[in-house]
C-alpha positions as CSV (number, residue, x, y, z in Angstrom):
1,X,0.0,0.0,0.0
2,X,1.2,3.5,-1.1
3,X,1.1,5.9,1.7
4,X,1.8,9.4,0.6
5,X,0.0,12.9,1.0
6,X,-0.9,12.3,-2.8
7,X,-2.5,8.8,-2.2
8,X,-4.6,10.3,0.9
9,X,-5.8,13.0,-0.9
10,X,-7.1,11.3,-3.6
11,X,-8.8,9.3,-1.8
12,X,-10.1,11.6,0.9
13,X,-10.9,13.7,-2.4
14,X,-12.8,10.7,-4.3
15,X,-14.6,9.1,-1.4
16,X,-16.4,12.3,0.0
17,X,-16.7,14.0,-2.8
18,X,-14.9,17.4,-1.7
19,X,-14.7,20.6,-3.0
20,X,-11.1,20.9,-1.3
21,X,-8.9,18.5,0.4
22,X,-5.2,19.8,1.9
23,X,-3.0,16.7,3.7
24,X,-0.1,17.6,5.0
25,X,2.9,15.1,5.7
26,X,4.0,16.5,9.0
27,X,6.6,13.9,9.9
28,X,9.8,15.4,10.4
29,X,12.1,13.7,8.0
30,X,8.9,13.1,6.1
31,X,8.6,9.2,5.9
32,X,4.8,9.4,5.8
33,X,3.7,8.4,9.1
34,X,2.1,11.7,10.6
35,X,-0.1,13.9,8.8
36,X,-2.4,16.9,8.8
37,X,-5.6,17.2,6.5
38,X,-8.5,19.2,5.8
39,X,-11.5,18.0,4.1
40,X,-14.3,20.3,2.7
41,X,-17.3,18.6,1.8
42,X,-21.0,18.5,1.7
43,X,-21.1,15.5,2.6
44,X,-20.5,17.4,6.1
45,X,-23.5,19.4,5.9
46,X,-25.6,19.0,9.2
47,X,-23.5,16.6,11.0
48,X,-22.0,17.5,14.6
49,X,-18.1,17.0,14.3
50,X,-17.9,13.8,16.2
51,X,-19.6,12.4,12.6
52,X,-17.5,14.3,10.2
53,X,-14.5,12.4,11.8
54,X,-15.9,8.9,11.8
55,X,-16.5,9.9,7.6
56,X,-13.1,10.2,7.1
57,X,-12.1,7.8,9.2
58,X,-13.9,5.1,7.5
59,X,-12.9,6.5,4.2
60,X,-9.2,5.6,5.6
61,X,-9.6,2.5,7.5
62,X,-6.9,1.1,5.4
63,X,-4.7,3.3,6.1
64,X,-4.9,4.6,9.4
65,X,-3.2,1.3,11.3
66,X,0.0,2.1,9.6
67,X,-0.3,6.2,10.4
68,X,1.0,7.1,14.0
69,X,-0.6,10.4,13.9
70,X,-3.7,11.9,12.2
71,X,-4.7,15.3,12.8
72,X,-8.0,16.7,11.2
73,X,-10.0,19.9,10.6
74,X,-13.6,18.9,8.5
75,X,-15.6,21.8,6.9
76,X,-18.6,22.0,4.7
77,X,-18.3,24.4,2.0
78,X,-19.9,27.5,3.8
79,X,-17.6,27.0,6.7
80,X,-15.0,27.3,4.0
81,X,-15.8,30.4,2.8
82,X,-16.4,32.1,6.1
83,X,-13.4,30.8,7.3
84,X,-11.4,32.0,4.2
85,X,-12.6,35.5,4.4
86,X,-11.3,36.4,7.6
C-alpha cells in the first residue's frame, strides 16, 4: 500500500466527494507516518463534528493502522468560505 499525501488525498478527495482536500505530511524527516488534513465537503452538511471524523475515518480504515498520527480539521463548504474570508 502506497502511503503518501498524494495517495490520501485522492482518496479523501474521491470518497467524500470534496470541493477541497489539503494533507499535510507532518513527519519530520517526512517518511509518511504523521499527517495533517482538511477536508471540505457536503457530505458534512448537518453533522455535529464527532460524525465528520468517523466519515473520514472510514474513508481511511486502510490506512490509518500504519499512520501514527492523524490530525484533522472537517468543513462544509460555507464554513469554508467564512473561514477563508477572515
Amino acid at each position: 500500500m502506497e502511503l503518501s499525501a498524494t495517495s490520501l488525498r485522492d482518496k479523501l478527495q474521491r470518497d467524500l466527494e470534496a470541493d477541497h482536500v489539503e494533507v499535510e505530511d507532518t513527519t519530520p524527516n517526512r517518511c509518511a507516518t504523521s499527517f495533517r488534513v482538511l477536508v471540505v465537503s457536503t457530505k458534512f452538511e448537518g453533522k455535529p463534528l464527532l460524525q465528520r471524523h468517523r466519515l473520514v475515518n472510514e474513508c481511511l480504515a486502510e490506512e490509518l493502522p500504519h499512520i501514527h498520527a492523524f490530525e484533522q480539521k472537517t468543513l462544509t463548504p460555507e464554513q469554508w468560505t467564512r473561514q477563508r474570508q477572515k
